[in-house]
C-alpha positions in Angstrom: -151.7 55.8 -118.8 -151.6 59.3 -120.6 -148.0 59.6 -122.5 -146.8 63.7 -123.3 -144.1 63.7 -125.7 -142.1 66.6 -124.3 -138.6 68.9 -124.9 -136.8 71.4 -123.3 -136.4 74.4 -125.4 -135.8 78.3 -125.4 -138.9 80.1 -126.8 -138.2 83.5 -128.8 -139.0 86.7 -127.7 -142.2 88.4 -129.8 -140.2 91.0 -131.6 -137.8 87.7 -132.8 -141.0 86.3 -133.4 -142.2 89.2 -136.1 -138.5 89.2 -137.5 -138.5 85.9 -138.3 -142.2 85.7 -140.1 -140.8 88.2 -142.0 -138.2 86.1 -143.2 -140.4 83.0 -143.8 -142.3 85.7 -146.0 -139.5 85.1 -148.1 -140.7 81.4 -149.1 -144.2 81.7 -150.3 -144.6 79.2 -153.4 -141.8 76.8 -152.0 -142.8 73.2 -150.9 -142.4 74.1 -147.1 -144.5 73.8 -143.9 -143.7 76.9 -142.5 -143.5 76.7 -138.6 -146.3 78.8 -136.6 -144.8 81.8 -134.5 -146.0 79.8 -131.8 -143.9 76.6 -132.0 -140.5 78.9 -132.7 -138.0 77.5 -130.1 -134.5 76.5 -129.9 -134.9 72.6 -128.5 -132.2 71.8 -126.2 -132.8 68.3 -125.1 -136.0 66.3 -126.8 -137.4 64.0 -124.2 -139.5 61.9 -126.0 -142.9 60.5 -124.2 -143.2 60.3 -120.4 -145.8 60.2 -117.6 -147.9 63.1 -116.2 -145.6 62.0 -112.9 -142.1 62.2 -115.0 -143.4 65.3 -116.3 -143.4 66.8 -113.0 -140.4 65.8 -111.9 -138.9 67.2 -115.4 -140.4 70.4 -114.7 -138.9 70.6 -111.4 -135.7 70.0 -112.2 -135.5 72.1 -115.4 -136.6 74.9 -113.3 -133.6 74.4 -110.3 -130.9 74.0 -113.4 -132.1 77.0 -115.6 -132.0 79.7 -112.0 -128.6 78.7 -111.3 -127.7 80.6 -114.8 -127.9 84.4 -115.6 -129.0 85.7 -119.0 -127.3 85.1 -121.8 -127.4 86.5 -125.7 -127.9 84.4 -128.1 -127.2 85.4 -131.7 -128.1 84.1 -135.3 -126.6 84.9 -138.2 -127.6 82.7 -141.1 -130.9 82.0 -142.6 -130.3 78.4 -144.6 -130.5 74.9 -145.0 -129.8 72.6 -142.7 -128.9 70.2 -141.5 -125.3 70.9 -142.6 -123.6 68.1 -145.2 -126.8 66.5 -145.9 -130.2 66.6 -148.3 -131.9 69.7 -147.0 -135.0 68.8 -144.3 -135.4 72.0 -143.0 -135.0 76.4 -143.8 -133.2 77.2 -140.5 -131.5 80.2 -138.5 -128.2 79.0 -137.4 -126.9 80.6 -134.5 -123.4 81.0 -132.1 -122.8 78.8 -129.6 -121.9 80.5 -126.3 -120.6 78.5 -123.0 -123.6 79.0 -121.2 -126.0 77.5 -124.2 -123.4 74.6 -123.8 -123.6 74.2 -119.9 -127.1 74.9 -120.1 -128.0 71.7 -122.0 -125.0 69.7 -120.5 -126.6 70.0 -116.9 -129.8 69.8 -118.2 -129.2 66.2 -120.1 -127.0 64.8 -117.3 -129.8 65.3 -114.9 -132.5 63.8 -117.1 -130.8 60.5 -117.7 -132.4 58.3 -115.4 -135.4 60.7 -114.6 -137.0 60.2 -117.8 -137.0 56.3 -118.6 -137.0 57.2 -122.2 -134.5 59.9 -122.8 -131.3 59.2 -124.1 -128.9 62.2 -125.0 -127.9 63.0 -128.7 -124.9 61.1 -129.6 -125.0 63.9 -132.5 -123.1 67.2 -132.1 -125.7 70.3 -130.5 -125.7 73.3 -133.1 -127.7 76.2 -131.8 -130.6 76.4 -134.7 -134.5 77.8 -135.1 -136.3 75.9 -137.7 -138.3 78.6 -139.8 -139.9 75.5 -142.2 -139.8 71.6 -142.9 -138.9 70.6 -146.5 -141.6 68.9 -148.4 -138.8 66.1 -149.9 -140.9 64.8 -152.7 -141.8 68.4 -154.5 -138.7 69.7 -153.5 -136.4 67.7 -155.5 -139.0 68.1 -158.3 -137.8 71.5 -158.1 -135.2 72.7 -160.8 -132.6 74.4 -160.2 -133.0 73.8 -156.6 -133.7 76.5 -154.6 -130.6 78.1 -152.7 -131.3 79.7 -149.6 -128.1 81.3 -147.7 -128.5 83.8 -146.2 -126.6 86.6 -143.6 -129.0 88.2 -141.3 -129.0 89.1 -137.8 -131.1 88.6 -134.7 -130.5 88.6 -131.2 -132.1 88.5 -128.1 -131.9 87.5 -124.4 -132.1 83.8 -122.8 -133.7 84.4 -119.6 -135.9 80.4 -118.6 -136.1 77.2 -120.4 -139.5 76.1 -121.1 -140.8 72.5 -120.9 -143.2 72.2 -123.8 -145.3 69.3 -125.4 -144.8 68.3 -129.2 -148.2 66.9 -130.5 
């Protein structure tokens, strides 16, 4: 039986799209995978593997949830490292947090549990991010002083669906 590993996320407008891979610009020579303009999303709930028949279901049920909510902005106004308080893994946007980003997710998880036999919710707090690039650890803490990346910027745009998409 064919496994997807699949999340829920918000994909990015084009024009965030270009902003962005001007920022990643920013980081040539740096021991980073940069992420493709394709794969720039703000996860909501990761999955994890499930059937094509789960998958289904998922898709049907992200789809009822995500029309019972209008549009909503979503701002970000840090370029950094993330996560926050630990070794850096990632060169990320960190957004706000508005209640219907919140709800959102919250409706989202609390219908998947049980749906999807392997999704379990994050017991870790939900920060609204967009990874622009995965830290290579090894070379990165070769590099001296350490690179700080901080960052005020600004970049908005308009929630409008939630996307199921496949992580390979």
């Amino acid at each position: 039986m064919k496994m997807r590993r699949i999340f829920l996320a918000v994909n990015l407008p084009q024009d965030a799209k270009r902003t962005i891979q001007g920022w990643q610009k920013e980081f040539f020579g740096l021991p980073i995978r940069l992420t493709k303009p394709d794969s720039l999303h703000l996860t909501l709930c990761f999955i994890g593997d499930v059937t094509d028949e789960e998958t289904v279901e998922i898709c049907w049920v992200t789809r009822e949830i995500a029309k019972k909510y209008p549009s909503f902005i979503l701002n970000f106004h840090r370029l950094c490292l993330g996560p926050p308080n630990k070794p850096a893994r990632l060169i990320w946007l960190e957004g706000d947090l508005p209640q219907a980003l919140v709800d959102l997710k919250n409706e989202l998880e609390s219908r998947l549990i049980g749906l999807a036999k392997n999704f379990k919710p994050e017991k870790r707090g939900f920060t609204s991010h967009i990874t622009l690039a995965r830290i290579k650890p090894f070379e990165w803490r070769k590099l001296s002083p350490a690179p700080v990346i901080d960052k005020k910027i600004s970049l908005g745009f308009s929630v409008n669906s939630v996307d199921v998409m496949e992580s390979e």
